[in-house]
C-alpha positions as a Markdown table, in Angstrom:
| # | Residue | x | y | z |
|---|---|---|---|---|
| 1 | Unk | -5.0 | -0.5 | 20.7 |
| 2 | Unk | -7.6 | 1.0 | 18.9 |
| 3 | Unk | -7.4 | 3.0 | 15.1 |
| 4 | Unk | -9.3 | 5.1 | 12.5 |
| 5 | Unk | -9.0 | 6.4 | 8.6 |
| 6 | Unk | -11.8 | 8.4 | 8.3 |
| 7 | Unk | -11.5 | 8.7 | 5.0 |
| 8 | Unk | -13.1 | 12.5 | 4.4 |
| 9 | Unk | -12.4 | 13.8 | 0.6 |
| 10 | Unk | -12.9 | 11.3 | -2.4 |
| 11 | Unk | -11.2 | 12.2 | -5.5 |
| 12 | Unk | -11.0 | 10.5 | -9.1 |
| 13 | Unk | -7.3 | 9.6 | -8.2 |
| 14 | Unk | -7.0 | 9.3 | -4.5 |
| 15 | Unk | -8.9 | 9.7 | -1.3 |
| 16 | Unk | -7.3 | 11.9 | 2.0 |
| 17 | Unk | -8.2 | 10.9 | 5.1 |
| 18 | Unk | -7.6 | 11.5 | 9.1 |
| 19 | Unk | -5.6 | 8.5 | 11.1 |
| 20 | Unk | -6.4 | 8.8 | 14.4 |
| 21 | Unk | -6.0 | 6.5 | 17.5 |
| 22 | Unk | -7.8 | 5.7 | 21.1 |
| 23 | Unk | -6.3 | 6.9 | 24.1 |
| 24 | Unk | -6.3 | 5.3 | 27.2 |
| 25 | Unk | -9.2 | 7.0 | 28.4 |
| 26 | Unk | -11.5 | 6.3 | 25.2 |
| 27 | Unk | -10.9 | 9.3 | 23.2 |
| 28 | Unk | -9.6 | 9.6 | 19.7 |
| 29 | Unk | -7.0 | 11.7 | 19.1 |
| 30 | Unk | -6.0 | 12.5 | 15.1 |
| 31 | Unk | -2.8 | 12.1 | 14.5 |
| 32 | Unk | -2.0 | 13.2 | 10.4 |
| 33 | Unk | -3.8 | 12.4 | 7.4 |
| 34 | Unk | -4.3 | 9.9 | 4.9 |
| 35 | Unk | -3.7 | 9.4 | 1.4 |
| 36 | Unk | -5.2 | 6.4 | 0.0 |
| 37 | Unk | -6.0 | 5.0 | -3.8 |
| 38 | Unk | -9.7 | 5.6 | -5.2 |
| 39 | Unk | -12.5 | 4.3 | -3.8 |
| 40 | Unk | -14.2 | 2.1 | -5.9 |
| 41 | Unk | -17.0 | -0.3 | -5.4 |
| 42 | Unk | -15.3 | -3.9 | -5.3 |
| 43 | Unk | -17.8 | -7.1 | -5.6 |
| 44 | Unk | -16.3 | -10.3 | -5.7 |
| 45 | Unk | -18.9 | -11.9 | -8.5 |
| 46 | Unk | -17.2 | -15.8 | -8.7 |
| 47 | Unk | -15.8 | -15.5 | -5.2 |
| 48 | Unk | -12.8 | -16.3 | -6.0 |
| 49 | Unk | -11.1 | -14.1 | -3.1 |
| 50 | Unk | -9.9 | -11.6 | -5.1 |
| 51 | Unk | -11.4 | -8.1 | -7.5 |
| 52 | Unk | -9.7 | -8.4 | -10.0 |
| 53 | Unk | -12.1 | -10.5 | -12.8 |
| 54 | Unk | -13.9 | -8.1 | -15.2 |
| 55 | Unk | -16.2 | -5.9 | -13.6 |
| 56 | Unk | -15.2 | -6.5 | -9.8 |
| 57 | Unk | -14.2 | -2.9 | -9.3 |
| 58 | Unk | -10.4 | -3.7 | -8.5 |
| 59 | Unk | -7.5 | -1.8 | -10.6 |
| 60 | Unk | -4.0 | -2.9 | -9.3 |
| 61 | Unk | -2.2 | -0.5 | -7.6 |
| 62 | Unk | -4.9 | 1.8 | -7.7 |
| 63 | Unk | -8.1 | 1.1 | -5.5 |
| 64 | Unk | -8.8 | 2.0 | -1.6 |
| 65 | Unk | -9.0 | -1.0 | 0.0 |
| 66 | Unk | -12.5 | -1.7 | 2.0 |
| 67 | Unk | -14.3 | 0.0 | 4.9 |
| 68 | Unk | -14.0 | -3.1 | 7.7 |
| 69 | Unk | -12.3 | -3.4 | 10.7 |
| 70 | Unk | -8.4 | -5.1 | 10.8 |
| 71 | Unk | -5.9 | -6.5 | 12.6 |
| 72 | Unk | -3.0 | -4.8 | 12.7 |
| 73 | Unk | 0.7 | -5.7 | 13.3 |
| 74 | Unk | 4.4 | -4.8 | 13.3 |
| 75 | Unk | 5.8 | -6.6 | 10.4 |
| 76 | Unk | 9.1 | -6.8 | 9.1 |
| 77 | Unk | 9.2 | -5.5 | 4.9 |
| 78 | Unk | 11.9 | -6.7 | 3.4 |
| 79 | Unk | 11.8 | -4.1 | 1.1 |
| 80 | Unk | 13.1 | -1.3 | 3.7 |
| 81 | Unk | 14.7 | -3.5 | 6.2 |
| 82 | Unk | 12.3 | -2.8 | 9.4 |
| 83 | Unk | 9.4 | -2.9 | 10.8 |
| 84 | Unk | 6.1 | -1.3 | 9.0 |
| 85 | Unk | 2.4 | -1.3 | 10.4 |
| 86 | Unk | 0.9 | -4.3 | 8.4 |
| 87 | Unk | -3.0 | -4.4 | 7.8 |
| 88 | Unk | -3.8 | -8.6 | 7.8 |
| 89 | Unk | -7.2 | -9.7 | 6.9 |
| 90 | Unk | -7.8 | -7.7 | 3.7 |
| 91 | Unk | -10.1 | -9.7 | 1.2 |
| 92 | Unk | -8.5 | -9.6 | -2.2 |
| 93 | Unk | -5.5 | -7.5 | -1.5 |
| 94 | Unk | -2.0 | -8.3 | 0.2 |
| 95 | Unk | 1.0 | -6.5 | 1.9 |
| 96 | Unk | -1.0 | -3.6 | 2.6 |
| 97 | Unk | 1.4 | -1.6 | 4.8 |
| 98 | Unk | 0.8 | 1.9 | 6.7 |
| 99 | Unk | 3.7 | 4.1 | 5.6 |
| 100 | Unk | 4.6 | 8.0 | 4.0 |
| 101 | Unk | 4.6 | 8.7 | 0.9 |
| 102 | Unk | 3.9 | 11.8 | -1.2 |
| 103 | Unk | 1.1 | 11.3 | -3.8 |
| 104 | Unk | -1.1 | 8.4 | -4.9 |
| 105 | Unk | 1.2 | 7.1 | -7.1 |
| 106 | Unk | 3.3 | 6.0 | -3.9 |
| 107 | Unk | 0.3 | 4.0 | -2.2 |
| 108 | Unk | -0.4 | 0.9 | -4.3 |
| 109 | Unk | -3.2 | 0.1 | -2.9 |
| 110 | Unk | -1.3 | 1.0 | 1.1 |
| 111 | Unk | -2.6 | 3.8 | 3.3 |
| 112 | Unk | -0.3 | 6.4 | 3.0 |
| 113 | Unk | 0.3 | 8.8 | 6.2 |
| 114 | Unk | 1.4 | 12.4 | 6.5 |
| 115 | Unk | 0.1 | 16.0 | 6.8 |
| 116 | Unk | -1.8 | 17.0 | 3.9 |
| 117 | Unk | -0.6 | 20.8 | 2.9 |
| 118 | Unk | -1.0 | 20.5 | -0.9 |
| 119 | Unk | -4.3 | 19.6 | -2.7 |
| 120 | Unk | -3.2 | 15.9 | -3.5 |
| 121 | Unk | 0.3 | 15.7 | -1.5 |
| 122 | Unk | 1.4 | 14.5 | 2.0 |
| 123 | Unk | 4.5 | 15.7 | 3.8 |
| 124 | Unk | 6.8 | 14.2 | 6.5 |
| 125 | Unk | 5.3 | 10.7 | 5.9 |
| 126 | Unk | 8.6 | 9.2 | 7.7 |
| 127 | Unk | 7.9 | 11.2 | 11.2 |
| 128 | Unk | 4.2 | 9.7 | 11.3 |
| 129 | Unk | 5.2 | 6.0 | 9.9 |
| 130 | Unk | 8.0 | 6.8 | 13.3 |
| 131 | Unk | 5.3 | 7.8 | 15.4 |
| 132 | Unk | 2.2 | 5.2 | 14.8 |
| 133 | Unk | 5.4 | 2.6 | 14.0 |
| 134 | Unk | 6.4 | 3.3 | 18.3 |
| 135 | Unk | 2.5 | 3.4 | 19.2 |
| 136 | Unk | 1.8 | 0.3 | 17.9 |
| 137 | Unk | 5.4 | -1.6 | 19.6 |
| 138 | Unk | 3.6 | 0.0 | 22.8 |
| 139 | Unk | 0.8 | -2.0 | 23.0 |
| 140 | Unk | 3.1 | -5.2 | 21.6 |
| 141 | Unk | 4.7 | -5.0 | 24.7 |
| 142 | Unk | 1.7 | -4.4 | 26.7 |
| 143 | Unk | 0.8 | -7.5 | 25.0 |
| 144 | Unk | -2.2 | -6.1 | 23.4 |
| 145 | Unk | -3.6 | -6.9 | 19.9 |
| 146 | Unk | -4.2 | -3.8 | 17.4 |
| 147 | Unk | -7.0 | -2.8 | 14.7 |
| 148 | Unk | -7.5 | -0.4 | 12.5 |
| 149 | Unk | -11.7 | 0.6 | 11.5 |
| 150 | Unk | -11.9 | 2.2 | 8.0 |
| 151 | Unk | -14.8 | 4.4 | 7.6 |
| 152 | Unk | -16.1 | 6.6 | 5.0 |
């Protein structure tokens, strides 16, 4: 199964998106928005695997991760006790999760998803989460892998 964050409006403190997802027949259909960290230009200088030496681009807690294509997975967080869209493969970042959340203080560096009513804001984060969360254990049990493309 196919998915997209468009990402559409880049702010100084976060970036709002559209998550959408491939239908059987090919088409995307948008599903809520996206609240993500800034965008910020992220160069790995020593190539070390990660941005976060002086003047790689990376702040912690508070950078978009790349455009790119990546796997993604049901995966058990600990930290809520069930199962949470998990995006693998993300140079210099870890336990990146898709789940709701209400401003960009709640992201971390995670794609947050919800419907953006207020400049800034997401609402009913939980229902999405639900709703891409039952998508994605759909095509586990069609036995087919996920991604997620990141565009700007």
């Amino acid at each position: 199964m196919e998915f997209k964050i468009l990402r559409k409006w880049l702010r100084p403190v976060y970036t709002v998106g559209i998550f959408q997802y491939q239908e059987e027949g090919g088409q995307w259909k948008t599903l809520c928005n996206t609240l993500e960290d800034t965008v910020r230009e992220l160069v790995d200088k020593n190539e070390d695997g990660d941005y976060n030496d002086s003047g790689e681009g990376k702040i912690y807690g508070k950078t978009a991760i790349p455009c790119d294509r990546y796997k993604l997975v049901l995966h058990f967080w600990e930290k809520y006790g069930k199962e949470y869209p998990m995006i693998l493969g993300v140079h210099g970042f870890s336990g990146i999760y898709i789940h709701g959340g209400v401003d960009a203080e709640d992201t971390l560096g995670c794609p947050l998803v919800g419907e953006n009513k207020t400049v800034g804001k997401l609402q009913n984060g939980r229902y999405w989460t639900a709703v891409i969360v039952n998508l994605l254990r759909k095509a586990r049990e069609n036995e087919e892998e996920s991604f997620i493309t990141i565009k700007q």
